[in-house]
C-alpha positions as CSV (number, residue, x, y, z in Angstrom):
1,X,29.5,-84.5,33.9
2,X,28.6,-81.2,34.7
3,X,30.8,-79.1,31.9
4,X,30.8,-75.7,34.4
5,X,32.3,-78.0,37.4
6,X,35.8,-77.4,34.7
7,X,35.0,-73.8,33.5
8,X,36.8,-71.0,35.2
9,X,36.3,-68.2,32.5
10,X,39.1,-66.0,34.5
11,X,41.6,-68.6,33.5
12,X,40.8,-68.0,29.6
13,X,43.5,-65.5,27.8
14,X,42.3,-63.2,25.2
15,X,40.4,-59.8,25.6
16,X,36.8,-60.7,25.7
17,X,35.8,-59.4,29.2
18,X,35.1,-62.1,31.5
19,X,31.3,-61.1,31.5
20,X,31.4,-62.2,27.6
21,X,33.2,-65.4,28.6
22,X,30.9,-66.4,31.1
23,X,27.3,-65.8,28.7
24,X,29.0,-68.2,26.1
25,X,29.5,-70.8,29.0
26,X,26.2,-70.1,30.1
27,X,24.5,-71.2,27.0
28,X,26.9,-73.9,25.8
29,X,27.0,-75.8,29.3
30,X,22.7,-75.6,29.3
31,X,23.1,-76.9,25.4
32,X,25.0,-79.9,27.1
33,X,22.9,-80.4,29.3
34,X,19.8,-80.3,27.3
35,X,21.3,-83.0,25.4
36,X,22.0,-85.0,27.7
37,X,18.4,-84.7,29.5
38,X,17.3,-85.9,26.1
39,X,19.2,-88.8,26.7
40,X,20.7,-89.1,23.4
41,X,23.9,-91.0,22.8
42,X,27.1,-89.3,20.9
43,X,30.3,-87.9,21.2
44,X,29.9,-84.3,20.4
45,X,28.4,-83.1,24.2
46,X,30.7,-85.6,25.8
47,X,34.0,-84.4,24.0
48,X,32.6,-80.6,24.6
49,X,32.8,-81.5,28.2
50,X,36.4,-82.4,28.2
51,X,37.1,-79.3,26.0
52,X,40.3,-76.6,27.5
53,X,39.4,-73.5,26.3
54,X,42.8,-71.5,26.2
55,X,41.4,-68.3,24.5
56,X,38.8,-65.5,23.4
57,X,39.6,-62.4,22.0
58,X,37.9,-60.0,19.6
59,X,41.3,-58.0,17.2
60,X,41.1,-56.0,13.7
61,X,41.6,-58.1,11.3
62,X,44.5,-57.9,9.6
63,X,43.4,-57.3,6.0
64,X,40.4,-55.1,6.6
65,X,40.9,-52.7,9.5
66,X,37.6,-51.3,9.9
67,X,36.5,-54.9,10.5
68,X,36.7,-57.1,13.5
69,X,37.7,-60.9,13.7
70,X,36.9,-63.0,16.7
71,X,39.2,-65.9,17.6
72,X,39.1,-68.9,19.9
73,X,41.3,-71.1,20.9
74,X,40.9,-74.7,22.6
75,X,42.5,-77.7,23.4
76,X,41.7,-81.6,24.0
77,X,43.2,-84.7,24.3
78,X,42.4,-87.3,21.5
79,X,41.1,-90.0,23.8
80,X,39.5,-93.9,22.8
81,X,35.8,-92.4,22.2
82,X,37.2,-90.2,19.6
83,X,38.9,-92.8,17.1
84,X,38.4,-94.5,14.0
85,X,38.8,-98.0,13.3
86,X,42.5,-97.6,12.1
87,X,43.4,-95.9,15.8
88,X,43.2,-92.2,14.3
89,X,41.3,-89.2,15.2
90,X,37.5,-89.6,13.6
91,X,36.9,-87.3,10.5
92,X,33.4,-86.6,12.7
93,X,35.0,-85.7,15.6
94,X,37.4,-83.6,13.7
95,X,33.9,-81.8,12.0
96,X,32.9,-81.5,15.3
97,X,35.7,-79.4,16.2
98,X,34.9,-76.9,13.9
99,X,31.9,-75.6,15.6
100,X,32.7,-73.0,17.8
101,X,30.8,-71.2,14.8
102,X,28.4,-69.6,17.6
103,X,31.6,-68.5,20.3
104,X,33.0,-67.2,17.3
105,X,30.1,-65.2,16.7
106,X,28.6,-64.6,20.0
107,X,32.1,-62.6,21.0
108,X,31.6,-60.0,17.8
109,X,28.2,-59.3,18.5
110,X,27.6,-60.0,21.8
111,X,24.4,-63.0,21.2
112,X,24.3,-66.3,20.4
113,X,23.9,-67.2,17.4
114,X,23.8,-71.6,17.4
115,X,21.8,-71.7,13.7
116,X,21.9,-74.8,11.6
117,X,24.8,-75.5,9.6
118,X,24.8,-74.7,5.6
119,X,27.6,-75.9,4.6
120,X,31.1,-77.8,6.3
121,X,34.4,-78.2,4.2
122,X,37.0,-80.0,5.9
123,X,40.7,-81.0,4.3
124,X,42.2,-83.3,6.9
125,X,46.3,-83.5,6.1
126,X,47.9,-85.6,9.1
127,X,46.2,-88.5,11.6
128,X,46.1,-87.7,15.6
129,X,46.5,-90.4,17.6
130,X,45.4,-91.7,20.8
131,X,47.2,-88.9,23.7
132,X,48.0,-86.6,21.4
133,X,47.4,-83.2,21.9
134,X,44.6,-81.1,19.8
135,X,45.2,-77.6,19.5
136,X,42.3,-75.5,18.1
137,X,42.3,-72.3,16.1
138,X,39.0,-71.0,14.9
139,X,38.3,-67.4,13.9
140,X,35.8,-65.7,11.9
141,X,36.0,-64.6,7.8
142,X,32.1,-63.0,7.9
143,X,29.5,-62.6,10.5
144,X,26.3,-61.1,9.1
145,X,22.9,-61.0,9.7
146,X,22.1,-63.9,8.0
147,X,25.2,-65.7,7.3
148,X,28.1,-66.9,9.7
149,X,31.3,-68.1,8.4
150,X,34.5,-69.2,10.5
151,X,37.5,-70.6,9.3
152,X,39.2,-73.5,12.1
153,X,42.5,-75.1,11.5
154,X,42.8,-78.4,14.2
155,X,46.7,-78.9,15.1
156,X,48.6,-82.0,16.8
157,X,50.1,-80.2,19.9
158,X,52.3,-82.7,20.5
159,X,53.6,-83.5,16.8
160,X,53.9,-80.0,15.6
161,X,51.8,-80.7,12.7
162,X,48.2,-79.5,10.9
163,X,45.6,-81.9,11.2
164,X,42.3,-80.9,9.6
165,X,41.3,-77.3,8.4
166,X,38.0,-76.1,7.9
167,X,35.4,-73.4,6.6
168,X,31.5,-73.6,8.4
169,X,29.3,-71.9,7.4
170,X,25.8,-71.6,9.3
171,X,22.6,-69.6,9.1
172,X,19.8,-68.7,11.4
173,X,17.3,-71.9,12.0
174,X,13.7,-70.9,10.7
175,X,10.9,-71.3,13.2
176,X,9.1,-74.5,13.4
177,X,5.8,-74.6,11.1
178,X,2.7,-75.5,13.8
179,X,0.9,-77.2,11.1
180,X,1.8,-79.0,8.3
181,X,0.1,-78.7,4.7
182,X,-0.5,-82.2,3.1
């Protein structure tokens, strides 16, 4: 499925300008797709296909002024691909939630940053169940040069009640080596 086909970036909230919106979607959908092409089997660009995003802003963050915190949020419906074997929400799909690490990013300093991950902590408190609603908060705690760190709580839309929380924290990927020493 063709991700864009379900993306109308006007129908995001937040303040990001539309033009902002639209770059994101322009590199996440041709990650998808690149993925796909490869023909490799998993959940995480099938599940980022059915993703609602709901909002993208950029705001001062509250405890430091002078700084700026982006924020995201998105939505999805825990569906069959996305359980464990006792009917719950996957702790993997729940990681994968936590990686809009790169939006987060890409709306505070206008480029893409995908990286590699460094390190993922997650604390999952409640299960999610088949139909329930997943509401996503991520926002960012540090966005440097060579370290990016965002802080994602996953909520059950329809319980009223946290599900996982989350700190990732990822770095640029190194270039490849063209040779290798033996």
């Amino acid at each position: 499925m063709d991700t864009r086909e379900h993306v109308d970036v006007s129908l995001i909230g937040g303040n990001v300008s539309t033009e902002l919106k639209q770059a994101f979607f322009d590199v996440f959908c041709e990650r998808i797709k690149k993925v796909k092409a490869k023909g490799y089997k998993g959940f995480e660009p099938e599940i980022a296909s059915r993703t609602v995003w709901k909002e993208m802003s950029v705001l001062k963050k509250v405890e430091e002024p002078e700084k700026l915190e982006a924020r995201t949020v998105f939505e999805i419906t825990v569906e069959e691909d996305m359980i464990n074997q006792n009917g719950a929400l996957h702790g993997g799909c729940s990681a994968c939630s936590t990686m809009p690490m790169a939006l987060l990013c890409l709306t505070t300093t206008g480029h893409p940053e995908f990286g590699v991950s460094k390190s993922l902590n997650i604390s999952y408190h409640a299960p999610a169940m088949v139909g329930d609603l997943l509401r996503i908060v991520s926002t960012t705690l540090s966005c440097g040069s060579r370290v990016l760190t965002s802080r994602c709580e996953v909520w059950d839309a329809t319980n009223h009640r946290l599900v996982a929380s989350g700190v990732h924290t990822k770095m640029p990927a190194s270039a490849p080596k063209s040779t290798a020493k033996l």
